[in-house]
N, C-alpha and C positions, 0 to 999 in steps of 0.2 A: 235248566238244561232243555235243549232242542230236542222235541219229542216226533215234531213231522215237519218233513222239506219238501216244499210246496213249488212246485216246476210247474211257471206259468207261459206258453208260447202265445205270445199274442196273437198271430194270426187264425187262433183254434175259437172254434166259437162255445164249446163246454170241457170243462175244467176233468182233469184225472180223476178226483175223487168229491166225495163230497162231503161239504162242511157240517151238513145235520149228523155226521156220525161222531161229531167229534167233543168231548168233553170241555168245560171251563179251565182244566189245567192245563188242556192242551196248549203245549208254545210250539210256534210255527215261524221257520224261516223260507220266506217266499223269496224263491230267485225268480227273474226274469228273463228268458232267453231268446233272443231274437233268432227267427229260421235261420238255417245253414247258408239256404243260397240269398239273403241279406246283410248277411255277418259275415261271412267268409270266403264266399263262394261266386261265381256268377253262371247264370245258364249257358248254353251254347248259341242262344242269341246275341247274348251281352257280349260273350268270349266273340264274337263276328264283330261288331261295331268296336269295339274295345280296340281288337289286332290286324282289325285287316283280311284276317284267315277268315276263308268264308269255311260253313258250316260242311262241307262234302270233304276240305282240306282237312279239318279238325278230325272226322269219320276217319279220312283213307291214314290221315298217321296212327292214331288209333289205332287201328289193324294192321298195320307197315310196318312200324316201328316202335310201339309199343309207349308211343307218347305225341299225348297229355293221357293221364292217367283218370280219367271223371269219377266220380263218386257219382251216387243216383238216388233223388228224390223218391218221397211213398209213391209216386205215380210212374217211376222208372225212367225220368227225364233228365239227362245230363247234367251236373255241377259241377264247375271245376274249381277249383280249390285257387285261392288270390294268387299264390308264388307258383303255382305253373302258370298261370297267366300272365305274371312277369315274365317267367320264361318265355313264353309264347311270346310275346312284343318284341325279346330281343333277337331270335330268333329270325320274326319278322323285318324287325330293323337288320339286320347281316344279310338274310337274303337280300333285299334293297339295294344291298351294296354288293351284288354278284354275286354273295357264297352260296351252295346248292342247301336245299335242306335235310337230305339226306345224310350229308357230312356233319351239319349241326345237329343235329338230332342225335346224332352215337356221339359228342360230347359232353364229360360230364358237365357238372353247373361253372365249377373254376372254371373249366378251360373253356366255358362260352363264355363267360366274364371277361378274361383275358384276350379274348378273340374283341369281344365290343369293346373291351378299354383300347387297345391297340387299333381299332378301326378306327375312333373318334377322336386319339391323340390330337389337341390342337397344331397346326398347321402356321408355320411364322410364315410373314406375308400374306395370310388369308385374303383374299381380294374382295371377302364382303366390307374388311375395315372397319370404317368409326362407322359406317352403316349396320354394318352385323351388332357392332356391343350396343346400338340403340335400341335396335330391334330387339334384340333377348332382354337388356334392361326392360323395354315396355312389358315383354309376356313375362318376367316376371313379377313385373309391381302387379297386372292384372290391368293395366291402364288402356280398355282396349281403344278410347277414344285418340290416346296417344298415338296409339299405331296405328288407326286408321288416318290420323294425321300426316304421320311420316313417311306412311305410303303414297300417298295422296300428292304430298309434296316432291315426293321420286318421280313419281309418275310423269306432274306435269314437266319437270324438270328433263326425262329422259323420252319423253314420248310412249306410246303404250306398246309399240314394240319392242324395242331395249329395254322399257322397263319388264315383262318377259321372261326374254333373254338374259340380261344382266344382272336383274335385278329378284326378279322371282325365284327363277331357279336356282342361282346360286342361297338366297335364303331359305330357299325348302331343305336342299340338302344340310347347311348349319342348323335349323333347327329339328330337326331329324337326329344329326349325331351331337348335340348339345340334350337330347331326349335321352339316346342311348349309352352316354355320359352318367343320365341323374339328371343334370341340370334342369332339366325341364320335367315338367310335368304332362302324362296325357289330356288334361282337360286345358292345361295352358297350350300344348301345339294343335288342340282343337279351335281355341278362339282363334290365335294366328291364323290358322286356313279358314275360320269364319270371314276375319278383318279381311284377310287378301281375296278371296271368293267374293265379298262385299265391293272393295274396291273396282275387280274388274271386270264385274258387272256395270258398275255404272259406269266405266270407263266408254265401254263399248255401246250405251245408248244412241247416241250422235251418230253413228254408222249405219243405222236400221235404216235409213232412206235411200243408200245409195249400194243397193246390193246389184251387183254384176255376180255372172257365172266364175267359177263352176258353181254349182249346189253343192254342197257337201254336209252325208250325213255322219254323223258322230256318234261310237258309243264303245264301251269296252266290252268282252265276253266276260262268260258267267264266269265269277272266281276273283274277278277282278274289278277294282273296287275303288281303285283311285279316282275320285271325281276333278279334283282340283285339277289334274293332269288335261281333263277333257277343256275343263275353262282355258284353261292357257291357250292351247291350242286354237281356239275360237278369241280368244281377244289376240292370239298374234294374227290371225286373217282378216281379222273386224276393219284393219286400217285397210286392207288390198279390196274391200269392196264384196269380199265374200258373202256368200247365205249360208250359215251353217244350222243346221235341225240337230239338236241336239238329243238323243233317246236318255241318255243316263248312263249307267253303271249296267253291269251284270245282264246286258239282253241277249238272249239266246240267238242264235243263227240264222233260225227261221224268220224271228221278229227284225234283223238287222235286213234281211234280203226283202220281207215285205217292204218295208219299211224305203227303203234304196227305189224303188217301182213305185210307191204309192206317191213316193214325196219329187221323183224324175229325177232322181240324185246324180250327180256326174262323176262323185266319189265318195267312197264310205270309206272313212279316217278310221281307226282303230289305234290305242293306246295302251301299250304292256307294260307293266313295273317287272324291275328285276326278280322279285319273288316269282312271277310266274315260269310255271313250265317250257319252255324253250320246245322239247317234244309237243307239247300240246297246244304250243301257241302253231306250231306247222301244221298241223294235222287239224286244224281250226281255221289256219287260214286259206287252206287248200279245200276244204269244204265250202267255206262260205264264196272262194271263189266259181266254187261251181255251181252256184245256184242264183248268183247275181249276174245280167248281163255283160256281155265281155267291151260293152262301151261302156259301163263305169268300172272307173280306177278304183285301185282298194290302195291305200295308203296308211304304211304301219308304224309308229313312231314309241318313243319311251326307251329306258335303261334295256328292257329284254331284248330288241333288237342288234345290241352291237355281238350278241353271244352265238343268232343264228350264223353260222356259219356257210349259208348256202344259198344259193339263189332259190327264188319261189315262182315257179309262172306266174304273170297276171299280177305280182306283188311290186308295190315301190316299197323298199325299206325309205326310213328316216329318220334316221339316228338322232340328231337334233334338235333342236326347234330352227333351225338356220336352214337344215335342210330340209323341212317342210316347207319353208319359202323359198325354196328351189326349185322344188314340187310342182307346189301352184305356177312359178312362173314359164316355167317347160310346158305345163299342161294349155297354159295360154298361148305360149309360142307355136305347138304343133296345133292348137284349134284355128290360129290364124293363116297357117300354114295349109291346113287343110280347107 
């Protein structure tokens, strides 16, 4: 008979009790338990990288609407528990495709399930075609040499514009709802945006020599997080000759407008996923247009823009990646004009 159960947490550096008090007949079953937030859990940094939801999102629903629900480490620091963090992803995948989060959030777990099943319903005719089932073939074997193959081979084949256009983006969106499907795995449509971020990088080498105006600096506001979106953007101007200065992800206001002065910018690009605030993408871009010179262009492009419903001083929308090279070529014709 088991006389003492022995709970051992690995990451502890001295034991619950101790073994000098304990007799030869004592029998002892040792479990092992791995911490919360290793086993089940992830912190609220993980829960950031993981969903996309930056850490102020994850706070303000928190108190909003009463989800995600954290549990909390001895030291009082957020964990949240793995199947809200599914939730959380899916959540993030529907807003991506225009629904508000406010609306998902007051649904129960069915009917967000039933909302992503019916968003990601395959589509007859897809126009990614025998390209789309190669590409998912490859992230699922895990064969990332494959796909960076295949891409590679699209590329030269369509040029690095259309490929882009054509070919980029319609395969983010498929593997995005092939994710919110099941089909895919998070770590598998991380390698995907590894392989394609790889690709058009190198794509856009051979360009560094022949930069002509405008300048243009690139980056998205805090919250927002899509990097991949920023590349595209820079490998579709890479062929027109462009200089684009990249900042990254998540730069504050102040660093965007330094930033625009320091580098003699002639337009600051900016890049919204549909998950973002629509109120806060105005009220951001209306700011930073007041503190950057009113000779550079601010230029806003990504899924959130086809929702603002209203003109912005000082703002170009561009809803596309088509009408970003619209953009540029208007901005060329009034520079030659003037």
């Amino acid at each position: 008979m088991v006389s003492l159960i022995a709970i051992w947490f690995p990451s502890l550096h001295e034991s619950a009790f101790s073994f000098s008090t304990m007799t030869p007949s004592t029998e002892i079953a040792l479990v092992t338990l791995a911490p919360p937030s290793i086993a089940s859990h992830l912190s609220i940094a993980a829960v950031e990288r993981d969903t996309g939801l930056s850490k102020d999102v994850l706070r303000v629903w928190e108190r909003r609407y009463g989800f995600p629900v954290p549990e909390r480490d001895p030291n009082g620091e957020r964990l949240y528990p793995l199947p809200q963090v599914e939730r959380l992803r899916t959540i993030k995948r529907l807003m991506d495709a225009g629904h508000r989060p406010g609306k998902l959030l007051a649904l129960s777990e069915a009917d967000l399930d039933t909302l992503a099943n019916r968003q990601t319903r395959p589509r007859r005719g897809d126009e990614s075609g025998d390209l789309l089932r190669q590409i998912l073939d490859l992230v699922h074997n895990h064969d990332t040499s494959g796909l960076r193959q295949i891409l590679s081979l699209s590329l030269m084949k369509d040029g690095l514009q259309d490929f882009v256009i054509e070919t980029v983006a319609p395969l983010n969106r498929a593997v995005t709802e092939a994710w919110m499907r099941g089909d895919v795995e998070v770590f598998e449509e991380r390698a995907y945006t590894e392989q394609v971020q790889t690709v058009l990088r190198a794509a856009m080498l051979p360009a560094v020599n022949s930069m002509q105006p405008p300048r243009i600096v690139l980056a998205t506001l805090p919250n927002e997080v899509n990097a991949l979106g920023l590349l595209m953007v820079e490998a579709l101007l890479a062929p027109e000759g462009v200089q684009c200065v990249s900042l990254g992800t998540q730069v504050p206001i102040p660093e965007i407008a330094a930033a625009a002065v320091a580098f003699g910018a002639d337009v600051v690009a900016l890049s919204f996923s549909a998950s973002f605030s629509s109120k806060q993408a105005v009220a951001s871009l209306e700011s930073l247009r007041s503190v950057i010179p009113d000779t550079t262009a601010i230029w806003v492009g990504g899924e959130l823009i086809r929702r603002i419903r209203r003109d912005i001083p000082g703002i170009t929308p561009t809803g596309t990646l088509a009408d970003m090279l619209a953009a540029l070529r208007q901005w060329r014709v009034e520079r030659v004009v003037s």
